[in-house]
C-alpha positions, 0 to 999 in steps of 0.5 A: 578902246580896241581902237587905241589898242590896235593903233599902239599895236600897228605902231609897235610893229610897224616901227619894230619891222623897219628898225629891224628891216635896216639892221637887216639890210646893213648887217647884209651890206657889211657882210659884202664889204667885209666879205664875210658869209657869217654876215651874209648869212646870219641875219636869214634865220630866227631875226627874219622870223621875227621881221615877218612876224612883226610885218604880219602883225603890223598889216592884221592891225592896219587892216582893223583899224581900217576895214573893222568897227567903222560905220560908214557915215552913209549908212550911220546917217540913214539909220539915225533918222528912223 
């Protein structure tokens, strides 16, 4: 069930952080073109807040998913015949 839980959180934020990353990343770009530091500058304030915040939540879930609630099949399969 948490399994579940974190794979929709880590989807969630993964894909939040890179759609957000690429409008980051153009809106900068427009900002060379145009030459304009409202552009340049805007993006660098509450959005990037949210960027690293979604990237930080998708990293805590991957590291869950990976390195938590696991047996290692090893140790499952040495404690199963005693």
């Amino acid at each position: 069930m948490y399994q579940l839980i974190l794979r929709k959180t880590f989807v969630v934020s993964l894909a939040l952080a890179l759609c957000g990353g690429i409008v980051f990343v153009l809106l900068q770009l427009a900002g060379m073109i145009f030459g304009s530091a409202l552009l340049l500058t805007g993006p660098n304030t509450v959005f990037k807040t949210v960027l690293c915040i979604c990237a930080s939540i998708a990293s805590i879930a991957a590291y869950l998913l990976l390195h938590v609630g696991s047996t290692p099949v090893k140790y499952a399969q040495e404690n199963s015949s005693k």
